[in-house]
C-alpha positions in Angstrom: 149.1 125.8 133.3 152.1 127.3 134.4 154.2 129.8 132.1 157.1 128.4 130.3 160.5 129.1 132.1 162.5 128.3 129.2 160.4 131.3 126.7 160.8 133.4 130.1 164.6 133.2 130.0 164.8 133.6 126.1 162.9 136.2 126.9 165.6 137.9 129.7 168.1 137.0 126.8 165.9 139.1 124.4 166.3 142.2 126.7 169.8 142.1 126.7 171.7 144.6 129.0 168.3 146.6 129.2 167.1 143.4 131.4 168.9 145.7 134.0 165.8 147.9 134.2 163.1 145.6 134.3 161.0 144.3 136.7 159.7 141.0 137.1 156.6 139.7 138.3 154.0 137.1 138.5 151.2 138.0 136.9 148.2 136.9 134.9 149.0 133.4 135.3 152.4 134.0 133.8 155.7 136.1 134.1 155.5 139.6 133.2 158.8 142.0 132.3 158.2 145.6 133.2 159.4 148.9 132.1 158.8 151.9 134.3 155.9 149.6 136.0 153.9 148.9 133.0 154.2 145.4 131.3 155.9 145.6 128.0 155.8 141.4 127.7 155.0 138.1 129.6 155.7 134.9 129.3 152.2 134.2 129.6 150.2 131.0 131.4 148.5 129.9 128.6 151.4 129.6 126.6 153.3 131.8 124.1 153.4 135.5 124.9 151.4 138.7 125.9 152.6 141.8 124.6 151.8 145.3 125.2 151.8 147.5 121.7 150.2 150.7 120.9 146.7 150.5 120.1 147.1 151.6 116.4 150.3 149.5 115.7 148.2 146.3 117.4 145.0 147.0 115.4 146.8 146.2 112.1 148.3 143.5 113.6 144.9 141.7 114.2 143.7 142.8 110.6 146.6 141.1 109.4 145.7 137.6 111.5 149.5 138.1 113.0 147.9 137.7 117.0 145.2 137.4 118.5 143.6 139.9 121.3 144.5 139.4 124.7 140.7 138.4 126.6 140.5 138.7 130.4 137.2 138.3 132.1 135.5 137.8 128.2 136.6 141.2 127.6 139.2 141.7 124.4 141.7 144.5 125.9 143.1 146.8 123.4 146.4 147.0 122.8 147.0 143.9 124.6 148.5 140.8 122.5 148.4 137.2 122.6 151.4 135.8 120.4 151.5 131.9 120.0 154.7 129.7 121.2 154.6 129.1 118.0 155.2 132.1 116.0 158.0 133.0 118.5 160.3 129.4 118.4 163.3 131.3 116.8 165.0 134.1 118.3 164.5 136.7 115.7 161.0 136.8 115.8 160.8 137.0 119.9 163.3 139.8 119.6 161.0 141.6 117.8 157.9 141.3 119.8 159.5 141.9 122.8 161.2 145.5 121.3 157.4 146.1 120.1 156.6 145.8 123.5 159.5 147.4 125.3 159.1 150.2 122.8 156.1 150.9 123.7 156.0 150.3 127.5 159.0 153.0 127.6 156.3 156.2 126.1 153.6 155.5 129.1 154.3 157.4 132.2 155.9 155.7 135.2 153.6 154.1 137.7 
């Protein structure tokens, strides 16, 4: 399945004038935004997003049954996000995942 190109440029509308200082790039089946190299979000192939979040921040939000883990290869990666199309349909709640994952990929060094 390809990523959905309408969430990708909701998504460019989300960063605002910061868009400026991402990078795009096709990844994981989907579109991913970076920051300093590191993916903050994506538009992801499966549908709905993938968002990078501190560890700490993201273990709550799986206790709370907000997201599920991101899996690649069978193996849950921490940190990593899967948000459904459906929790982000209205601009307010994509805004704020994609500042959680902005936020976040701005305190990790540079690649």
């Amino acid at each position: 399945m390809a990523y959905d190109e309408e969430l990708a440029d909701r998504i460019r509308d989300s960063l605002g004038p910061e868009v400026a200082h991402v990078v795009e790039k096709k990844m994981f089946g989907g579109l991913a935004f970076l920051v300093g190299g590191n993916m903050a979000v994506a538009a992801s192939g499966q549908g709905g997003l993938l968002v990078r979040a501190d560890p700490d921040a993201a273990a709550a939000l799986l206790r709370a049954g907000a997201v599920e883990p991101m899996e690649m290869g069978g193996r849950k990666m921490t940190g990593w996000l899967r948000v459904t199309a459906a929790t982000v349909t209205d601009d307010d709640t994509l805004d704020e995942w994609v500042r959680r994952g902005v936020d976040f990929a701005k305190t990790l060094p540079p690649k």
